[in-house]
C-alpha positions as CSV (number, residue, x, y, z in Angstrom):
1,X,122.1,73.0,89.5
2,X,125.2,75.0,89.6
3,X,123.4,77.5,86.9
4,X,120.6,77.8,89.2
5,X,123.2,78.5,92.4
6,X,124.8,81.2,90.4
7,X,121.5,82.6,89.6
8,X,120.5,82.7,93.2
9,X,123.8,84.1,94.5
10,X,123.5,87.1,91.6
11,X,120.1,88.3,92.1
12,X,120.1,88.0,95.8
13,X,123.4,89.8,96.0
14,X,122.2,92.1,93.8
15,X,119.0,92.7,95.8
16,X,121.2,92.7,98.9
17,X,123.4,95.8,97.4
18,X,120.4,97.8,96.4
19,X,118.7,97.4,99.9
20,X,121.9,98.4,101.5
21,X,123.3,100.7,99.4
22,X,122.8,104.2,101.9
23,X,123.9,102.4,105.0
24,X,127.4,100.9,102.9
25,X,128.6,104.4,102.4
26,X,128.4,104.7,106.4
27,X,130.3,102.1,107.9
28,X,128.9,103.4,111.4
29,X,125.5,102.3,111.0
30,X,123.8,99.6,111.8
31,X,122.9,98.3,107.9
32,X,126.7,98.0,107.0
33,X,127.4,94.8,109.3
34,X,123.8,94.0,108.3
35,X,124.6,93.6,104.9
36,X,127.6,91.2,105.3
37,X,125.0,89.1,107.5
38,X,122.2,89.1,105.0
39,X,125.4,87.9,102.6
40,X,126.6,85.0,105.0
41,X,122.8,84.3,105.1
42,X,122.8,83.9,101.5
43,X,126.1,81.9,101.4
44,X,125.0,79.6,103.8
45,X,121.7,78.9,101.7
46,X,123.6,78.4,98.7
47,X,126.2,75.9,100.5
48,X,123.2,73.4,102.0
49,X,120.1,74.1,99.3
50,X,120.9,70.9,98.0
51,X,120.3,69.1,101.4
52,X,117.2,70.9,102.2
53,X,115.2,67.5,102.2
54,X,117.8,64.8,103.2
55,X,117.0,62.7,106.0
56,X,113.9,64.5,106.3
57,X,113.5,62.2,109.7
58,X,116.5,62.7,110.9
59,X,116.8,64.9,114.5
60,X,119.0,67.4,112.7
61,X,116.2,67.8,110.0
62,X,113.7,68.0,112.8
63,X,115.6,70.9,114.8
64,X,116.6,72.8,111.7
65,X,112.8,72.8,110.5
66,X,111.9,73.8,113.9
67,X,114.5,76.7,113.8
68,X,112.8,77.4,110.3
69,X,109.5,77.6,111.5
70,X,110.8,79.8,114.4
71,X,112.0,82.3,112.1
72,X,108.6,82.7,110.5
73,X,106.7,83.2,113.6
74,X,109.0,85.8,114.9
75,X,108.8,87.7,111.6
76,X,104.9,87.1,111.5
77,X,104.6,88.5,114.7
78,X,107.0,91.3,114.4
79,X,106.0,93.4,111.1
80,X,102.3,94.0,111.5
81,X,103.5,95.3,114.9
82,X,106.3,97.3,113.8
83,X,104.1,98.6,110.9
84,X,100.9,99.6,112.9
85,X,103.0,101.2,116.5
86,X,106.5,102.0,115.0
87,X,104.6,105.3,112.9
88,X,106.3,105.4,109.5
89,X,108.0,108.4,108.4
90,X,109.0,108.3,105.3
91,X,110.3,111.4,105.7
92,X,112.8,110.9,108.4
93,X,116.9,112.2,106.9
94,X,118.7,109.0,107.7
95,X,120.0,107.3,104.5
96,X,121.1,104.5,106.1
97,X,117.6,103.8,106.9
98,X,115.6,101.5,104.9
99,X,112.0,102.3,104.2
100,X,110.5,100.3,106.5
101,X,113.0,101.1,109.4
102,X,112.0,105.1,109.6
103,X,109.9,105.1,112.4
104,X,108.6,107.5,115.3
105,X,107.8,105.7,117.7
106,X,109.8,102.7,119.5
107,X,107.8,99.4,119.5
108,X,107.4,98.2,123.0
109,X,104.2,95.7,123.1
110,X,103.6,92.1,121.7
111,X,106.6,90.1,120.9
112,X,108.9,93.3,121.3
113,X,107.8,93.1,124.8
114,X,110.4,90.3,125.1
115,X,112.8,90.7,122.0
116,X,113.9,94.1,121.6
117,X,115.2,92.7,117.8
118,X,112.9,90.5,116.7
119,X,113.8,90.9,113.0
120,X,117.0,89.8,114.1
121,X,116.3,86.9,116.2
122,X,114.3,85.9,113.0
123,X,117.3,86.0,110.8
124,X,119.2,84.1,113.4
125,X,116.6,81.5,113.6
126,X,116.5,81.2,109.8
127,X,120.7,81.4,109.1
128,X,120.9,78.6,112.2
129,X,118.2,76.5,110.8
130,X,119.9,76.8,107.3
131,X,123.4,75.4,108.5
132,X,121.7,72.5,110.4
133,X,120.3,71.5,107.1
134,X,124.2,69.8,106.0
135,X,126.4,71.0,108.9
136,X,130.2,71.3,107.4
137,X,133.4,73.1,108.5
138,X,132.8,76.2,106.1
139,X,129.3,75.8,107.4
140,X,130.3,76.6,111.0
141,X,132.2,79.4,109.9
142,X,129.5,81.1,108.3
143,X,127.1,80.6,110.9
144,X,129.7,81.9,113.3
145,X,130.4,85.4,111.2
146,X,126.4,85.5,111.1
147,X,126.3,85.5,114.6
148,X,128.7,87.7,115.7
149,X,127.6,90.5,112.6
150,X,123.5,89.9,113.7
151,X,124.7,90.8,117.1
152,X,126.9,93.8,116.3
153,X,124.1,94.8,114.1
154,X,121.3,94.9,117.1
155,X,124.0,96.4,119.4
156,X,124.4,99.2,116.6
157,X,120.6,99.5,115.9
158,X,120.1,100.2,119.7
159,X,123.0,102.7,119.9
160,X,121.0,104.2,117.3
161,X,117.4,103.8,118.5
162,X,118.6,105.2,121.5
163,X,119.9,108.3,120.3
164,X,117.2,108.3,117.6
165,X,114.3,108.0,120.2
166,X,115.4,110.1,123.4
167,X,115.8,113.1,120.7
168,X,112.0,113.0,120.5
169,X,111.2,112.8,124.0
């Protein structure tokens, strides 16, 4: 099992890095504190995979499943939006941009209509319905650094949207 861990916590790191690589070299932006999240995220899955079906009964099991399930629907609902109204650019000049981030157009309908970060509600969803899985003292720690970064990150993202977006106006 620890082989397998190790081989988790490489390749995800690794895939981590590569995502993040244009927006580490500007601390500013909003995929820098997005990184360390997506990290912590990865941490946290690595600390309670082995307790993923414990108890599977058990009300913490039950909320954490729900939390689970939470994240998927948010994402679901999320990307086909952001994909079909956010107008891709691939040619937008922002580095720290992934692909999928360099839009024209700011989503407001669907689930956006009520969460101006859905992709980030999502990953709070799935990080708080990872630690629930075996709840520990490192385990609130982590969860605790996810929030606060997932936060920071959104509050960046719309520093950036805004100036991003009221330029094409």
């Amino acid at each position: 099992m620890v082989a397998i861990k190790i081989l988790i916590a490489v390749t995800g790191t690794m895939g981590i890095v590569w995502v993040s690589i244009p927006a580490l070299k500007d601390v500013r932006s909003h995929g820098f504190t997005r990184f360390f999240a997506w990290e912590l995220i990865l941490a946290l899955f690595l600390l309670n995979m082995d307790h993923w079906f414990v108890e599977p009964l058990s009300l913490r099991q039950i909320i954490a499943w729900t939390l689970l399930t939470l994240s998927l629907v948010l994402l679901l609902q999320a990307v086909p939006l952001f994909l079909q109204q956010g107008k891709l650019d691939r040619e937008r000049k922002d580095p720290a941009l992934v692909g999928i981030e360099k839009t024209t157009r700011l989503v407001t309908s669907g689930i956006y209509k009520y969460i101006r970060h859905p992709f980030y509600g999502s990953l709070m969803f799935l990080a708080w319905g990872i630690c629930l899985k075996n709840v520990s003292w490192i385990c609130i720690l982590l969860i605790a650094g996810v929030t606060v970064l997932l936060v920071f990150t959104a509050k960046r993202e719309e520093i950036e949207n805004i100036a991003n977006f009221w330029r094409r106006v």
